[in-house]
NUMI-487078 format. One record per residue (C-alpha): x, y, z; residue number from 1. Coordinates in nm, 3 decimals. Layout:
! residues N
rec X X | Y Y | Z Z | i NUM
...
! end
This chain:
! residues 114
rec X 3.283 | Y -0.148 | Z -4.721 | i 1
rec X 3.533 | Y -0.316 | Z -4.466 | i 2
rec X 3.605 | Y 0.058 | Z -4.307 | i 3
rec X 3.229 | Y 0.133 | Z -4.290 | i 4
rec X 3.220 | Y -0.198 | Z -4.113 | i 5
rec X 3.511 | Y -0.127 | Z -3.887 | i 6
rec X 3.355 | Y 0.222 | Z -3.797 | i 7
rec X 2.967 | Y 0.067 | Z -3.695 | i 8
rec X 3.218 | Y -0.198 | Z -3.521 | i 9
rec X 3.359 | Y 0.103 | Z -3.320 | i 10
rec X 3.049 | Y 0.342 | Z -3.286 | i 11
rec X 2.867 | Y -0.008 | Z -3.117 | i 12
rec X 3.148 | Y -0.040 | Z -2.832 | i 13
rec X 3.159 | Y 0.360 | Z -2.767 | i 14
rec X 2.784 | Y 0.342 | Z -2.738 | i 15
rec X 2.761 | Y 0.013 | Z -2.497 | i 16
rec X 3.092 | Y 0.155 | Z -2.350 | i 17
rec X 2.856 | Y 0.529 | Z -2.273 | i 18
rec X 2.562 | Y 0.268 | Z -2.149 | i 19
rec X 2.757 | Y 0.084 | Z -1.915 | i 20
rec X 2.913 | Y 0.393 | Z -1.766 | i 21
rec X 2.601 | Y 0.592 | Z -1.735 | i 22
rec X 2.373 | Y 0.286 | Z -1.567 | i 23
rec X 2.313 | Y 0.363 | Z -1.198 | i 24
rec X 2.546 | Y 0.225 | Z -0.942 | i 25
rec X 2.417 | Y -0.071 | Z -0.726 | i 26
rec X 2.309 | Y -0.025 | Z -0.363 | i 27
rec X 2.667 | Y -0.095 | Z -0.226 | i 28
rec X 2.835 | Y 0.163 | Z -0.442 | i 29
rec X 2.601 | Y 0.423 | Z -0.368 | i 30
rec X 2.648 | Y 0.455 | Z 0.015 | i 31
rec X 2.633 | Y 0.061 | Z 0.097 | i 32
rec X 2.326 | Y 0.085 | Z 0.260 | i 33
rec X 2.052 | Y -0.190 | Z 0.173 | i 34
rec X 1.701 | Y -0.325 | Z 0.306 | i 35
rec X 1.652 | Y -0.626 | Z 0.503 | i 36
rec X 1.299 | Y -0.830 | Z 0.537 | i 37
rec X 1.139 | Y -0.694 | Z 0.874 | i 38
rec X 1.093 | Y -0.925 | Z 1.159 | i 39
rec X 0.696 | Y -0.870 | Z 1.159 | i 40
rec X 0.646 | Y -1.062 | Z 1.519 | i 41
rec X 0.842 | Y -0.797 | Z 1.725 | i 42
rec X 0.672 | Y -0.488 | Z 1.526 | i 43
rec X 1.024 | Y -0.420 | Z 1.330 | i 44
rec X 1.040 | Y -0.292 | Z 0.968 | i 45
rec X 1.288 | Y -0.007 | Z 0.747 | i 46
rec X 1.557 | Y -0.234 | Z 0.815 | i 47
rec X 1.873 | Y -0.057 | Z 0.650 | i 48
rec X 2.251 | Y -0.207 | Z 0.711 | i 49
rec X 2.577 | Y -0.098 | Z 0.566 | i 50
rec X 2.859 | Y -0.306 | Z 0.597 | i 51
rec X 2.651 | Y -0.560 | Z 0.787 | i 52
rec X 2.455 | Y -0.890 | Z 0.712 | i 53
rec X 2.076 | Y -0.912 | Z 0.774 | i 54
rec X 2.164 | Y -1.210 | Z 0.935 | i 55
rec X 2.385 | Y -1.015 | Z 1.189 | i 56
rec X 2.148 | Y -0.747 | Z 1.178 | i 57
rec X 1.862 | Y -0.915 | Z 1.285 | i 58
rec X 2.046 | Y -1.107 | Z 1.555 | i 59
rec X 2.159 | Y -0.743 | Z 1.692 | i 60
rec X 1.823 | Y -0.571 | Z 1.651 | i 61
rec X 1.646 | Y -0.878 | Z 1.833 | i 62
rec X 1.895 | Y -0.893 | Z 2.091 | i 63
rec X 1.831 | Y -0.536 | Z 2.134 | i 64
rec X 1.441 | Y -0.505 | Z 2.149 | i 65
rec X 1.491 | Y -0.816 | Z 2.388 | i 66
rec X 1.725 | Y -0.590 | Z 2.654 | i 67
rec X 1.478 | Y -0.295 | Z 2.642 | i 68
rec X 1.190 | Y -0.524 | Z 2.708 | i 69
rec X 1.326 | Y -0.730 | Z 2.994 | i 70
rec X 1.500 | Y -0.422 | Z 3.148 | i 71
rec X 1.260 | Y -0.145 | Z 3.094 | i 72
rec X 1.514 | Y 0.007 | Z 2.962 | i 73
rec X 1.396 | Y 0.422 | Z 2.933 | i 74
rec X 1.740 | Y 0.566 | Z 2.845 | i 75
rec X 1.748 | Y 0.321 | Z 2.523 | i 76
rec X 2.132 | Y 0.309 | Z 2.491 | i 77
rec X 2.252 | Y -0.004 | Z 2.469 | i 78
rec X 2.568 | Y -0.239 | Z 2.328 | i 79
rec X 2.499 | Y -0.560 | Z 2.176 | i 80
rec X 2.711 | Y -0.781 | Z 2.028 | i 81
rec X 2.924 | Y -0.500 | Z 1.980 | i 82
rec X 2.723 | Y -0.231 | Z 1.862 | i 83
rec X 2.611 | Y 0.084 | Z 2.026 | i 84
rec X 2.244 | Y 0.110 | Z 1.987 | i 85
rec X 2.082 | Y 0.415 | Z 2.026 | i 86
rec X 1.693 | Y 0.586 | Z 2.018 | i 87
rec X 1.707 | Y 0.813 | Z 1.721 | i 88
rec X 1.334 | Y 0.938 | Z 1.701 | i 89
rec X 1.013 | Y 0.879 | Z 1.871 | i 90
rec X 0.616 | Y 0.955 | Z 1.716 | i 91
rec X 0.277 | Y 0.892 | Z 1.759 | i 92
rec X 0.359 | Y 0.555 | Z 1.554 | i 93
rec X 0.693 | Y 0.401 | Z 1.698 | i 94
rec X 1.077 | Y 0.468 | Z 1.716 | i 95
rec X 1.428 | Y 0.472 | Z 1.519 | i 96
rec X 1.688 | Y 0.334 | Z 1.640 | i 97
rec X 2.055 | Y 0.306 | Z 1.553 | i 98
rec X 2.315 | Y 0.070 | Z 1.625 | i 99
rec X 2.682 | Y 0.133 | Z 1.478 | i 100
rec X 2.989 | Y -0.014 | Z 1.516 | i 101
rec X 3.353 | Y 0.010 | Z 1.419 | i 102
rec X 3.481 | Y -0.017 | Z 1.052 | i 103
rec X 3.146 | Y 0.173 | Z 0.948 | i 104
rec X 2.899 | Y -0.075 | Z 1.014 | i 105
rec X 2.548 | Y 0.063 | Z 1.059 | i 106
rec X 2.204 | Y -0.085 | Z 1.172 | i 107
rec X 1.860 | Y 0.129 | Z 1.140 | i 108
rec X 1.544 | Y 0.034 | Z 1.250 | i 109
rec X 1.181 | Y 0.108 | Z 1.354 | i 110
rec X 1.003 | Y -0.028 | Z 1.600 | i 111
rec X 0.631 | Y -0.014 | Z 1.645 | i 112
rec X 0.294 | Y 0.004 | Z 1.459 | i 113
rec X 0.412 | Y 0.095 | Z 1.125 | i 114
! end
C-alpha cells in the first residue's frame, strides 16, 4: 500500500507540476504590454503601455493632446516628458498615436470618437 501511496503522491506533483507549466503567461511575460483606464474627458481610450505606469502614461498622453491642441500642431511629432510621440494612423473615427522612449518603454493611444 505505502508504494501505491508514494506513486499517487508522485503522479499528483507531475500533474500540478504539467498545470502550472502549461497555464498562460501573464500580460508582462507575454510582450509586457497592458491596458490602462481611458481618460474619457479628452476622447482617449486603447490605452496600451509596456514598461510604463498608467500613471506616467496618462501624464504623457495628456501632456501630449494638450501641445497639439494649444499649438495646432499638424505634423503631430512631439517629445514629452521624454518620449517621442508620434501620429500612427488616422480614420473616419480618430487617431493612433505612439510615444516611446528609451529602455523599451512604449505608450499607444487613440484619440477621438471611439
Amino acid at each position: 500500500m505505502r508504494p501505491l501511496a508514494r506513486a499517487s503522491g508522485l503522479i499528483a506533483l507531475l500533474a500540478t507540476c504539467f498545470l502550472v507549466n502549461a497555464a498562460p503567461a501573464p500580460a508582462a511575460q507575454q510582450g509586457g504590454h497592458r491596458s490602462c483606464e481611458d481618460i474619457s474627458q479628452m476622447f482617449v481610450n486603447d490605452i496600451s503601455v509596456r514598461g510604463v505606469s498608467c500613471g506616467q502614461a496618462e501624464r504623457v498622453i495628456v501632456r501630449y493632446t494638450r501641445a497639439i491642441i494649444d499649438n495646432l500642431q499638424h505634423d503631430w511629432s512631439l517629445t514629452i516628458l521624454g518620449f517621442n510621440c508620434d501620429l500612427t494612423r488616422k480614420d473616419y473615427y480618430g487617431d493612433s498615436h505612439r510615444c516611446k522612449a528609451g529602455g523599451d518603454r512604449v505608450i499607444r493611444f487613440r484619440r477621438g470618437t471611439h
